[in-house]
N, C-alpha and C positions, 0 to 999 in steps of 0.2 A: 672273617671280615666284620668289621663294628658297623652298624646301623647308621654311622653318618659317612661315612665311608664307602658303602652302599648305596644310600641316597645321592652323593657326587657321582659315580660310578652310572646309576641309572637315569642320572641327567645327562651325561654325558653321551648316553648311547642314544635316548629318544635323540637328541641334538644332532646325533652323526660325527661326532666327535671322540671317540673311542678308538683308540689303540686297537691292532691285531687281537691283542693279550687280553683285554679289557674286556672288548666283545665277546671273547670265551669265555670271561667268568658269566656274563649275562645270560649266555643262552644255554652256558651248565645251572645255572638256577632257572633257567625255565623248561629244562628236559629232565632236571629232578622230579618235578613237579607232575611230569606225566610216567617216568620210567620206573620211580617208587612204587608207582601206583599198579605194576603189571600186567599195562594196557596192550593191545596189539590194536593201534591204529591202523588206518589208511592215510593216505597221504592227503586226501580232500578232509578225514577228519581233523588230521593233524592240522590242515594250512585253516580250518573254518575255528580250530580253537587258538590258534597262535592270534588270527587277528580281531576275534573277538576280543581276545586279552589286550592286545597292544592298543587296541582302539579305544576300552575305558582308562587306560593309563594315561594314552596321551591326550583324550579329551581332560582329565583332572590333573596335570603335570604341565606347568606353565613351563616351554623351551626357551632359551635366550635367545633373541634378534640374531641371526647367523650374519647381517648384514655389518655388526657394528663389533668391537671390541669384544675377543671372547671373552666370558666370564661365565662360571657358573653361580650358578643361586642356588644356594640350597634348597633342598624341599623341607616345607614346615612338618610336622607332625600331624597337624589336621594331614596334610597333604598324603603323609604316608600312612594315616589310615585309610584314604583312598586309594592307595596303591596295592595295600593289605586287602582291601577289600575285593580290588581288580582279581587279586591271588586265588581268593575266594571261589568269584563267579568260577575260574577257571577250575579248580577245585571241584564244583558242583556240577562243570559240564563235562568233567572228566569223574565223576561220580555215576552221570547220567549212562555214559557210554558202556563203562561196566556191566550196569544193568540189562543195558541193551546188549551188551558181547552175551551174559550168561544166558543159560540157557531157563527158559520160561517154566516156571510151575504152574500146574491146576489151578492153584487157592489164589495166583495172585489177579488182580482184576486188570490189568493192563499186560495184554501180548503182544509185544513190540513186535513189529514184522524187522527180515533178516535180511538185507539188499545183498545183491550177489557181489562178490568182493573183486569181478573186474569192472563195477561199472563206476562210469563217473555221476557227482553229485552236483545241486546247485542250492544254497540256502537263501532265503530271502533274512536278510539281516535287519532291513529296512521296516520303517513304520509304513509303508505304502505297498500297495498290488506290486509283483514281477510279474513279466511275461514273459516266455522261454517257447520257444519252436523246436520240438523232435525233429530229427533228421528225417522223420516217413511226415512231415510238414504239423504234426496234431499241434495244438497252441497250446498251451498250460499256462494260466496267471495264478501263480503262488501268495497268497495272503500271507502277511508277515511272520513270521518263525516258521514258515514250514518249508522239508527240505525236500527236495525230488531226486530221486535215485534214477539213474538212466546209462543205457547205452550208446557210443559213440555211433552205433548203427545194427538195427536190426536185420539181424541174420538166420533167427530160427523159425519154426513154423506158427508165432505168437509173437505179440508185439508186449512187452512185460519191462512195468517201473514200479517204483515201490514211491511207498509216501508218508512223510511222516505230517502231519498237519493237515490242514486245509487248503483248497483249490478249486478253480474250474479248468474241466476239460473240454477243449472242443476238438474231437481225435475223428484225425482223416480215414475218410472209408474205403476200407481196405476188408473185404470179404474173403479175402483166402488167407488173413491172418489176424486172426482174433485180437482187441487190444485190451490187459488184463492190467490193472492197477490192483497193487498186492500194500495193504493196509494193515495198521494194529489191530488187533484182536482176532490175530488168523482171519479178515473178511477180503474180498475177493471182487472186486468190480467188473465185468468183462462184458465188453462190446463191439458191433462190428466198425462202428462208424458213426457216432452221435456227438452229445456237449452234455454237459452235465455236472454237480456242485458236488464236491467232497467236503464234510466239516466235521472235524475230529474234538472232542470239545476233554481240552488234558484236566478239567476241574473233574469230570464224571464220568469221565474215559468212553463216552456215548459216542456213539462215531453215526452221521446222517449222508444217504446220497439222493440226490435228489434231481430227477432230471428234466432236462430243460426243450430236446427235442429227439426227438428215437428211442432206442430199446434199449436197455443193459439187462444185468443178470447177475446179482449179489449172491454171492453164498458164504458159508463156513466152511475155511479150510479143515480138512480131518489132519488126524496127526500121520496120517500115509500121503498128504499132500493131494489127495485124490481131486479132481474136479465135479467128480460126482457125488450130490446131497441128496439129501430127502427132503420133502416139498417144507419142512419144518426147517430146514436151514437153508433155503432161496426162496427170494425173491425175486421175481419178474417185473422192471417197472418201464413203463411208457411214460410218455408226455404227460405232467402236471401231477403225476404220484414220485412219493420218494418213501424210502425205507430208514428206520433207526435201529441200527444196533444197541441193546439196552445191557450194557456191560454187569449191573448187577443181578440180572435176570438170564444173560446169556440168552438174549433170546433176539428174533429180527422183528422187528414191528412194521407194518404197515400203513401207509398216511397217503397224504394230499399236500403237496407245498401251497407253502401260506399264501401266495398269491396267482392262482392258476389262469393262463391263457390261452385264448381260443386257437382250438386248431387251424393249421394253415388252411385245408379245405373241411368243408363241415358241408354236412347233407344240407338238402333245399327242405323249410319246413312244412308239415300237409299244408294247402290250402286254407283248411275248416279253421285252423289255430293261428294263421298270422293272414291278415289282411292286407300286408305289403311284403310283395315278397321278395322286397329287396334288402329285408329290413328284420332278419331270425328270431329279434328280438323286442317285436311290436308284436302285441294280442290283444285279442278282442273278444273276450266270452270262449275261451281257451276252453278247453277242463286241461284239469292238471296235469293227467298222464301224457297228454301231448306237448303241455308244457318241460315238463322233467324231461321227457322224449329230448326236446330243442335242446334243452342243459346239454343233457347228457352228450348229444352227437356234437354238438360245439365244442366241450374241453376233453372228451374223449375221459369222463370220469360219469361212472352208473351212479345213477340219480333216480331212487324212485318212492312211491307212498309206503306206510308202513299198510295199508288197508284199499279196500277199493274205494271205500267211503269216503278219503281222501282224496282219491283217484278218480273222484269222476265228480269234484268242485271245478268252479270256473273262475277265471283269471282273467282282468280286462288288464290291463300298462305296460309302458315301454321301460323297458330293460337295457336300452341299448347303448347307454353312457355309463353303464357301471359294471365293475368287475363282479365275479360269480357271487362268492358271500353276501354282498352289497345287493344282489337280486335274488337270492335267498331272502334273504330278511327282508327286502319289501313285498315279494307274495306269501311270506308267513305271516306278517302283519296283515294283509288283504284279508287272510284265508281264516286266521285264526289257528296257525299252524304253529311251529315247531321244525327245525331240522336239527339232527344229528351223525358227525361222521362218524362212522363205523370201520375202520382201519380204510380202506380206498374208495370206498363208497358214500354216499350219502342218503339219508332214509329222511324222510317228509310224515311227520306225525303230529297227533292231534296235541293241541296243547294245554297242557294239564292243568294249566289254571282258568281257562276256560267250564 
């Protein structure tokens, strides 16, 4: 078939106007394109590349008024380098799937996780958040490109989805079935019942979770699948800590998310250290260690001096219109101090240019 001939042929089809016959040469050039390739899709992969394709065709493929006289129009050349190009994308996300059917080596720095091949998928295609509800109720808003592997309904003794990309989870608690998000780089999210931020970052293959309320438990899957690690490949995290998987390093890092907030209940502070005691975050001739003390049981993150010497200055101001860093740095300014975080902790030291 000649390239203008093609061109009518695949206006015709965007249009809806294709012959029984027609339509078969269309969609034998577009199952070449994957069967060449000796894929084993799924039917969610196959229907999420079909319409990815069709959707940059017929966004750059001007269809005739179905309303008015048919005619077709030819497509320009520019035109059919955008269609060439649609060929393309399809081409690279059928490159992609490859990668991810074969099987993972050591050297390579991105271990795509293996979703089980009865579940169903959901991609977000969109520039905006999705929101998608499990069947056991957990919420999941999918940030755009990423896709959630799931089952029609959990039936084992685990509640288990896989994830390619970024999301928040807020997963309903259910304590006699663990709920385990199985991510790239063999890493392993599992919770009883909490919310919490997945970000996979595909530039540095760096994968962060970061949680927002309750407990989880990251590790590294071994090559036996096992659930059990050694304290070097898990992480334990609570409220206001989150963990980085550092893909060139192979290793889980330890942190603090960037913006940590106060626990729902937090201890009443001594007396000697807050003057209102309605108020955790008002001092008056404080010392420090009772200050850090207030930090610390408010965001549920250990806060303390590097020295007693620092541990036993005093701290008069209110804190109570500002998030934690923000009142870090105005009793280091007070004090003549210094902080630094230290993988989940925070240390109060003298400061050096002083």
């Amino acid at each position: 078939m000649s390239q203008s001939n093609f061109d009518h042929l695949l206006q015709k089809y965007l249009a809806g106007e294709c012959t029984e016959e027609e339509e078969k040469l269309i969609l034998e050039w577009y199952n070449k394109l994957i069967t060449n390739s000796d894929l084993h899709l799924s039917n969610a992969e196959r229907s999420l590349i079909e319409a990815r394709l069709w959707n940059t065709i017929t966004t750059n493929v001007q269809v005739p008024n179905t309303t008015q006289t048919a005619k077709v129009i030819s497509i320009t050349p520019r035109t059919w380098i955008r269609v060439a190009a649609a060929a393309a994308v399809l081409a690279i996300i059928a490159s992609a799937i490859v990668l991810y059917r074969q099987p993972v080596h050591k050297n390579n720095r991105l271990a795509l996780v293996q979703p089980r091949a009865s579940y169903d998928s959901l991609a977000n295609t969109t520039n905006a958040e999705q929101k998608f509800q499990l069947a056991d109720s957990s919420l999941i808003t999918l940030q755009p490109g990423a896709t959630i592997y799931y089952p029609t309904a959990f039936t084992g003794a685990t509640r288990e989805v896989y994830l390619h990309g970024s999301a928040f989870f807020n997963v309903h608690h259910n304590p006699q079935k663990h709920f385990k998000v199985h991510l790239n780089n063999e890493l392993t999210t599992e919770v009883l019942g909490t919310s919490f931020n997945i970000t996979q970052n595909s530039t540095n293959w760096n994968t962060e979770v970061a949680v927002v309320t309750g407990k989880v438990l990251v590790y590294k899957r071994t090559e036996e699948e096992s659930t059990v690690a050694d304290s070097t490949n898990q992480v334990v995290l609570t409220r206001n800590k989150k963990v980085t998987f550092n893909a060139e390093r192979n290793q889980l890092i330890a942190g603090i998310v960037d913006n940590p907030l106060p626990l729902p209940k937090t201890k009443p502070l001594n007396s000697t250290a807050n003057t209102n005691s309605n108020d955790q975050f008002v001092f008056e001739e404080a010392e420090m260690q009772q200050v850090l003390q207030a930090l610390s049981d408010a965001y549920g993150i250990l806060i303390t001096s590097e020295n007693a010497a620092i541990a036993g200055l005093h701290f008069t101001g209110d804190l109570s219109s500002h998030n934690l860093f923000v009142q870090l740095e105005i009793i280091c300014k007070s004090t003549q101090t210094t902080y630094e975080i230290n993988g989940s902790q925070i240390i109060l030291k003298r400061n050096q240019d002083q």
